[in-house]
N, C-alpha and C positions, 0 to 999 in steps of 0.2 A: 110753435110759431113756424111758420113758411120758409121753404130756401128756394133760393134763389142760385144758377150757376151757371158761369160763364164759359163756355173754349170756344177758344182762337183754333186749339186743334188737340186732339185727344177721343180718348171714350171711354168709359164711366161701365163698370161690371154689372153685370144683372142684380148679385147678391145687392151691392150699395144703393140699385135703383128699387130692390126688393124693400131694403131697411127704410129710406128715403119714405118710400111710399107706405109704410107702417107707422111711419108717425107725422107724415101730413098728406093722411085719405083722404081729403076732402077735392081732389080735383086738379089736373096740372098742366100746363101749356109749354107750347113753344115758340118760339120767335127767333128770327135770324135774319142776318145782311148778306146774301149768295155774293156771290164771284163779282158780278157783276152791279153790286152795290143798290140793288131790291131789296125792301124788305118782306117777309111771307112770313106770315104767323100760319104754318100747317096744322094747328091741333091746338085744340081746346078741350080737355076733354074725361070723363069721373073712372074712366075705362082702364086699368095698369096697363093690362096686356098691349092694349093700342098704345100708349102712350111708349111703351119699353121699346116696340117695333120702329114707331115711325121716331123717336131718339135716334135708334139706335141706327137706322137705314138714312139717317141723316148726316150723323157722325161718321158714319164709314163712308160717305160718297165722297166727303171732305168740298163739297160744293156750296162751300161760306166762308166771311169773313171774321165772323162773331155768330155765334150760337149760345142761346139763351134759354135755360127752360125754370121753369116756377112749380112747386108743388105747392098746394095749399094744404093750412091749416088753420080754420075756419074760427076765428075769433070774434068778429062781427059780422055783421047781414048773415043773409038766408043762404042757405046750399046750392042754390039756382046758380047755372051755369054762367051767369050774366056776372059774377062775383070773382070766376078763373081767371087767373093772369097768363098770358100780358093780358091787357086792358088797353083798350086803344084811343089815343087821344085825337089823332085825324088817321084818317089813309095814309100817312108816309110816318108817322110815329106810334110809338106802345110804350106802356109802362109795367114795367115787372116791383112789385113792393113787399118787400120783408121786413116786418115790425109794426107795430101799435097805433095809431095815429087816433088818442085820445076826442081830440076837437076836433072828429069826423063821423059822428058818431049815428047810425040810420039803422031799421030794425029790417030792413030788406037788404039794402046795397053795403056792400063792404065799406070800411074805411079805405081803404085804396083806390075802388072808385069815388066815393064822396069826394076825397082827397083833389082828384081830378075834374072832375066835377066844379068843385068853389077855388081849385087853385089855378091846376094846369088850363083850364078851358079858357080864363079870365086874364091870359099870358097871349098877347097878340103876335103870330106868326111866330110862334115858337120854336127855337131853334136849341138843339142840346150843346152846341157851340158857346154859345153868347152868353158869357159873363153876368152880362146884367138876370138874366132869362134864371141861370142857378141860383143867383144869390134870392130870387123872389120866393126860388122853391125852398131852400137852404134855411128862411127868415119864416117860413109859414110852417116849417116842420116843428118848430119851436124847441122844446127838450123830449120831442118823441123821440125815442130809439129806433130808428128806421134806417134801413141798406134802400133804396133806388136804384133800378136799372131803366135807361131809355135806350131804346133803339131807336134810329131815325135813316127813312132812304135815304141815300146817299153819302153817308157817313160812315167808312169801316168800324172809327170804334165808337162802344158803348159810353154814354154819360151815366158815369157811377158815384153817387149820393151816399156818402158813410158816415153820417153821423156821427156815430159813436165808436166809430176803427173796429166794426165786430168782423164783418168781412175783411178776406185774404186773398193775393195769389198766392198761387203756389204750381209744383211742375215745370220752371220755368218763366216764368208767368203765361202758363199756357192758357191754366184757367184760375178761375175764380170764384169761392162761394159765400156768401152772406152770413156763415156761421160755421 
């Protein structure tokens, strides 16, 4: 299954980004809110080595408020890049998803995108703030075991979805990971 990990501020050893990526090869992204409260997804992408670099040259500039990255491991849809988290809901939001989501089920697109697709899309002006806007997400997830992360411009922190209490901080709570 997929991880998902969050810093505020930190960085993560080659060897763990080595392991990390030995047991979910299948693709991994990043997403983050800079200084100035942007969001920039720099990388999508099936490449370790790119992916370890531009981490890693993201983490040491310390030019964020939240930084997010996702490795996949490919449980449903197809291998196609279009399947890598984040997953973008508009221009000013993304979604990063760890776990199962049984009643989303499609032989090309992920259940995370599906997810988004019949749930997030069909949430008018969706906001990671608004109460009402979680509980819709909260009530559709049903008893899947799923970690959510959303980033959204203008929001320093992330809206984090734990289901099941599988993700932690830790370091502080500097960061955070889905498992």
């Amino acid at each position: 299954m997929c991880i998902i990990k969050i810093f505020k501020e930190g960085e993560i050893s080659s060897k763990e980004l080595d392991d990390l990526w030995e047991q979910n090869p299948h693709g991994a992204g990043i997403g983050l809110i800079d200084n100035c409260l942007s969001l920039k997804v720099p990388l999508r992408t099936f490449d370790k080595e790119e992916f370890k670099t531009v981490l890693t040259r993201y983490l040491q500039s310390e030019d964020y408020k939240t930084l997010v990255f996702h490795m996949r491991y490919r449980s449903r849809g197809s291998l196609d890049s279009v399947n890598i988290n984040p997953i973008f809901i508009d221009d000013k939001t993304v979604m990063f998803h760890n776990g199962t989501l049984s009643n989303y089920s499609n032989n090309h697109y992920s259940d995370s995108l599906m997810f988004v697709f019949n749930v997030i899309h069909n949430i008018d002006g969706f906001d990671i703030e608004n109460k009402y806007h979680i509980e819709l997400i909260e009530h559709a997830l049903l008893d899947n075991p799923s970690r959510l992360v959303f980033l959204q411009e203008g929001k320093e922190h992330p809206l984090i979805i734990n289901n099941k209490g599988v993700g932690y901080w830790h370091l502080n709570k500097k960061q955070w990971s889905s498992k």
